[in-house]
Backbone as numpy.savetxt, mean C-alpha at the origin, in Angstrom:
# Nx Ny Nz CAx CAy CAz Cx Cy Cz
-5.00 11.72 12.13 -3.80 11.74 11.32 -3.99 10.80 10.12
-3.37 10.81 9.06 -3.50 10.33 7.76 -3.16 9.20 8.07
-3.47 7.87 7.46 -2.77 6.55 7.58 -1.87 6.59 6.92
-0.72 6.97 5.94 0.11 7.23 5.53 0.95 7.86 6.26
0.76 8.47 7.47 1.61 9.31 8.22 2.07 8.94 9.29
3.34 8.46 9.43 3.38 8.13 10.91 5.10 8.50 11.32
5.58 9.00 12.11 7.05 9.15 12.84 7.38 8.09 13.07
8.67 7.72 12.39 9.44 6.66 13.64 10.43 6.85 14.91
10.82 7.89 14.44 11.53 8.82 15.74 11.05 9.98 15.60
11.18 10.84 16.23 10.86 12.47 16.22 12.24 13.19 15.55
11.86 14.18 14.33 12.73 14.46 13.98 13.54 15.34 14.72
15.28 15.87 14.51 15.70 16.79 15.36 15.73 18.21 14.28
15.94 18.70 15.23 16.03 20.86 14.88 14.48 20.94 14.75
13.77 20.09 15.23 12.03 20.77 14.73 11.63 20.91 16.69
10.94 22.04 16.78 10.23 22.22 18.03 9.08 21.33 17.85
8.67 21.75 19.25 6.80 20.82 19.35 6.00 21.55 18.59
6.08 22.58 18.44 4.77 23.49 18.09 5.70 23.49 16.34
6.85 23.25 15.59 6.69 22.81 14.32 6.30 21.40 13.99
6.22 20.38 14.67 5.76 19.24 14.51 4.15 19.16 14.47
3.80 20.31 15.62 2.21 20.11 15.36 1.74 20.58 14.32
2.51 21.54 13.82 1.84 22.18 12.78 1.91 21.54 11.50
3.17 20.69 11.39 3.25 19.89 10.64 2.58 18.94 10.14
2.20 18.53 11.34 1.01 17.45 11.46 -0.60 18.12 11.03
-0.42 19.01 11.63 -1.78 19.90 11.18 -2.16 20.01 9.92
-1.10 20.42 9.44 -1.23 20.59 7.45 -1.27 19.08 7.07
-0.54 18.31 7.22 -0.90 16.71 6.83 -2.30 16.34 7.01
-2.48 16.69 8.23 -4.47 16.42 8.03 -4.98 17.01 7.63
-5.06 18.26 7.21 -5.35 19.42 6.10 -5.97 18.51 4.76
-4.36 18.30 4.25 -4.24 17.87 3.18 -5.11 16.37 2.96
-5.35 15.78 4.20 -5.49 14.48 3.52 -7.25 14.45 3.86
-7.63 15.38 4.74 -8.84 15.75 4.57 -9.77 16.13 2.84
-8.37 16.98 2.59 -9.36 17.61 1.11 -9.12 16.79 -0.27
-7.28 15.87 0.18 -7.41 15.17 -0.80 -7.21 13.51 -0.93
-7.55 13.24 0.24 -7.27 11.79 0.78 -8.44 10.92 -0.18
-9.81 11.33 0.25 -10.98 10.39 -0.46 -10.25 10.43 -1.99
-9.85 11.69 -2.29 -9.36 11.25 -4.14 -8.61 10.06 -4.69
-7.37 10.10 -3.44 -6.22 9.75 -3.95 -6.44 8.38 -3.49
-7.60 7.91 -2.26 -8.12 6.52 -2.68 -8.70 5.87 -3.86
-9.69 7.06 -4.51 -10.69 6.43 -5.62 -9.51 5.86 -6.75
-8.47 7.19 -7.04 -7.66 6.56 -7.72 -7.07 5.16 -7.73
-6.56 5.11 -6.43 -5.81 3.68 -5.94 -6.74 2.27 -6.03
-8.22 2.93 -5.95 -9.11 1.38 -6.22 -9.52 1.54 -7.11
-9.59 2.41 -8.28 -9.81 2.20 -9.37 -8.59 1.61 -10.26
-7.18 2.12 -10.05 -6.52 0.82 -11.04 -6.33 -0.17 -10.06
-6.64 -0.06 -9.09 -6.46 -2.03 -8.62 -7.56 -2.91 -9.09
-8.53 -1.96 -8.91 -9.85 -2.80 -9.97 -9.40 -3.37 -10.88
-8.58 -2.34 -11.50 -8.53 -3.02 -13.10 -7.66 -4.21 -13.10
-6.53 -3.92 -12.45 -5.26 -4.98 -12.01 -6.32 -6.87 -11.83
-7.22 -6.49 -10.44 -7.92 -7.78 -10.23 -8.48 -8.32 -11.30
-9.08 -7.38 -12.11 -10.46 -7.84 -12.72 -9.73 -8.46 -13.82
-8.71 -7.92 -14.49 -7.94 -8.59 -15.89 -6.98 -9.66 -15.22
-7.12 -9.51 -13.57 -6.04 -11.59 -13.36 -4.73 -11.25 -13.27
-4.10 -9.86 -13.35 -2.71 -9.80 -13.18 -2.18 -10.39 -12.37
-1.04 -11.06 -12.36 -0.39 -11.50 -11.15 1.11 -10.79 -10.62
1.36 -11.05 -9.63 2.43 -10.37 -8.56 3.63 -10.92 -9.44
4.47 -10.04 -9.30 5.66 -10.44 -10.04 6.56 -10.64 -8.70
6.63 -9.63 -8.10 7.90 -9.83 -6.92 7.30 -8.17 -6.15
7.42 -8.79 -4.83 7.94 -7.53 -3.83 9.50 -7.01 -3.79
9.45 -5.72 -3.92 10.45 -4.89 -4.14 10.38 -3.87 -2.65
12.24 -3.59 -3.13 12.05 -2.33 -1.38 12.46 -0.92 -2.35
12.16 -0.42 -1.42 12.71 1.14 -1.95 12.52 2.24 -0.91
13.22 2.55 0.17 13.12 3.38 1.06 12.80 2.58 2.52
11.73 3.08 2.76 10.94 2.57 3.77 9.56 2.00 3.63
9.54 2.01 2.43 8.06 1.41 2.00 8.45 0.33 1.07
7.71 -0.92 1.11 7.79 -2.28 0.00 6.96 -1.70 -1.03
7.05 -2.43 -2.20 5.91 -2.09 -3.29 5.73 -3.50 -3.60
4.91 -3.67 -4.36 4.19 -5.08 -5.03 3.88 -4.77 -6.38
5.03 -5.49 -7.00 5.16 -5.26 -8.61 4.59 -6.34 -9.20
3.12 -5.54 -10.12 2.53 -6.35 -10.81 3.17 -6.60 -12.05
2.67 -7.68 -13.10 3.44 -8.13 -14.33 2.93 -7.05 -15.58
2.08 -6.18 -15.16 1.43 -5.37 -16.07 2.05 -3.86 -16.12
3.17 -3.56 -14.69 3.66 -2.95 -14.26 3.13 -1.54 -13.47
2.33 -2.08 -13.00 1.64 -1.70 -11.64 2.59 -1.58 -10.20
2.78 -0.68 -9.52 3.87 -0.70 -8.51 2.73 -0.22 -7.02
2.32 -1.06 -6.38 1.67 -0.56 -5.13 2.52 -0.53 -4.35
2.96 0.75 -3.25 3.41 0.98 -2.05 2.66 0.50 -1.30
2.72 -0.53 -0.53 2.00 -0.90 0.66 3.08 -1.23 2.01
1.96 -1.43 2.50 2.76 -1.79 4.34 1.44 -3.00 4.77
2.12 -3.82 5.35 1.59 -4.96 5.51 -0.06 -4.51 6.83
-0.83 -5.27 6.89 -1.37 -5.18 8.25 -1.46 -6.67 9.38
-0.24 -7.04 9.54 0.07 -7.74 10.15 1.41 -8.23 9.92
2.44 -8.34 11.19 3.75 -8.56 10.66 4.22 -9.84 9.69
4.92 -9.40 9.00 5.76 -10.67 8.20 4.33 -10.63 6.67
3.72 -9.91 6.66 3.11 -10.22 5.55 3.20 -10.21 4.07
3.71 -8.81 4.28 4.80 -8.62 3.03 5.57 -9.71 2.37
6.45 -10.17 3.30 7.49 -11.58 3.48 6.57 -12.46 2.96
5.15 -12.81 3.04 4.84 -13.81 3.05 4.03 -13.70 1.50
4.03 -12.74 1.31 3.76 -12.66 -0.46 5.24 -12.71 -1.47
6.41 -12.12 -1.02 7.25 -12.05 -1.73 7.81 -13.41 -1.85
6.98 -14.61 -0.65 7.58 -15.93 -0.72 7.04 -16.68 -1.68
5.34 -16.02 -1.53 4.49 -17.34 -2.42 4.53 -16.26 -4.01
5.15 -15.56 -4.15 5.32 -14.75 -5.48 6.39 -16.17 -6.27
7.10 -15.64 -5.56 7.91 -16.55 -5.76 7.76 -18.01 -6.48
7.18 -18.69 -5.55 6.52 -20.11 -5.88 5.32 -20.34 -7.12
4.63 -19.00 -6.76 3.38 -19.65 -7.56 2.80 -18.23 -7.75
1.84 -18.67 -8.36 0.28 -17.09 -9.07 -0.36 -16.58 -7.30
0.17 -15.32 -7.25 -0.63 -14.57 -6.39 -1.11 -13.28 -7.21
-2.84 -13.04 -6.96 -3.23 -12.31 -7.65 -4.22 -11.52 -6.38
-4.47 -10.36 -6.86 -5.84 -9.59 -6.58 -7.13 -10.12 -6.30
-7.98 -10.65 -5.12 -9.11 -11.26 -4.79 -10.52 -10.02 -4.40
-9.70 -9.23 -3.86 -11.00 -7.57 -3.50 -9.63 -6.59 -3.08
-10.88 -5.56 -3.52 -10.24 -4.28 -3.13 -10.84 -3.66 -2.31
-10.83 -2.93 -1.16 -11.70 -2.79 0.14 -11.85 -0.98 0.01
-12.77 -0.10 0.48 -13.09 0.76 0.55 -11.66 1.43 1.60
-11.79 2.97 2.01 -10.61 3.71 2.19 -10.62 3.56 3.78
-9.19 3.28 4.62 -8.15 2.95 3.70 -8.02 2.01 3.09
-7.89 2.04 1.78 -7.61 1.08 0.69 -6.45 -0.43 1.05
-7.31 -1.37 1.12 -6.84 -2.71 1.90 -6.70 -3.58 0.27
-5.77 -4.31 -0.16 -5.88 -5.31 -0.67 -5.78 -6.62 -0.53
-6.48 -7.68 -0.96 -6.79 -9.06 -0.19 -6.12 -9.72 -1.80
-5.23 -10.68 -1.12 -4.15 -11.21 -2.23 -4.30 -13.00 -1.90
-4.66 -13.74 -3.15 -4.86 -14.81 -3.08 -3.36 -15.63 -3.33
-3.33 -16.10 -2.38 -2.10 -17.37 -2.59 -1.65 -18.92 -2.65
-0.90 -18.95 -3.45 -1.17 -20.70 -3.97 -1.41 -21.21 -2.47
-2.53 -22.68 -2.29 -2.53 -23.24 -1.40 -3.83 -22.67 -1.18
-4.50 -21.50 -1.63 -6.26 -21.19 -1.31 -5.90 -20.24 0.03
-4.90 -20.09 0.57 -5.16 -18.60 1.52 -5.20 -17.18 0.84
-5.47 -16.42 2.14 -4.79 -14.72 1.49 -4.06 -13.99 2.52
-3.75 -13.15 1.87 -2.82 -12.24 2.73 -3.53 -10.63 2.30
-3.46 -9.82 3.65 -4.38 -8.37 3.04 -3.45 -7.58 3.39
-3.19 -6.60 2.96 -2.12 -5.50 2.67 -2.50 -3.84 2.67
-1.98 -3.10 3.31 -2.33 -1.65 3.15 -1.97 -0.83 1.90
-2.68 -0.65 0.90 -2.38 0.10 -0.68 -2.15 1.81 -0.35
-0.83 2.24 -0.04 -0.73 3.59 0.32 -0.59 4.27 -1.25
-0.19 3.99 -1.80 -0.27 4.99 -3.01 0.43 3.62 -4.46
0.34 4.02 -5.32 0.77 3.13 -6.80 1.47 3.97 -7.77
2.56 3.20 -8.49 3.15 4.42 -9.80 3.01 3.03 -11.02
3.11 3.59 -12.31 2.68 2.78 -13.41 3.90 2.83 -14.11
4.88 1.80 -13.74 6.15 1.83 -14.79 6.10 1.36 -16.34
């Protein structure tokens, strides 16, 4: 299944056999266009790291956080470990958190924060406001 894809409840009016199929076409899709829609995602985070942008603020919007760069870069991510999110939108806050690597698919970003730690983050997709 896609890392982007996951149920939090099972939806209602759908049978088992529309859910599988559902699911079926989701891996379809992310089979033929998943490697793309990474290269994309680490190619402008490249650019994001490499020019020093820094985090402006974590934002919500649905069910997914984003991480709004000052260049206006918007990554959808989901943390990989709880409270992580939280813990960038804190040191955003305080001080320069920027881009340290960008990791091969799924696309992981490793975020430097005042005080010399990091925090790494799941990059599900980006929009360019």
């Amino acid at each position: 299944m896609p890392p982007w894809w996951r149920r939090r409840n099972e939806p209602r009016g759908f049978s088992a056999d529309d859910l599988a199929e559902i699911d079926a076409a989701l891996a379809q899709v992310d089979r033929e266009q998943g490697a793309a829609v990474d290269a994309l995602i680490r190619l402008r985070l490249g650019l994001v790291m490499r020019r020093g942008v820094p985090l402006r603020r974590v934002v919500t919007g649905g069910e997914l956080l984003g991480l709004l760069f000052a260049d206006g870069t918007l990554v959808h991510a989901r943390g990989t470990r709880l409270g992580a999110l939280g813990m960038l939108a804190e040191h955003a806050r305080r001080g320069t958190v920027r881009i340290v690597d960008v990791s091969e698919s799924p696309v992981r970003l490793t975020l430097e924060v005042p005080g010399g730690g990091t925090v790494t983050v799941h990059a599900l997709g980006i929009e360019l406001r």
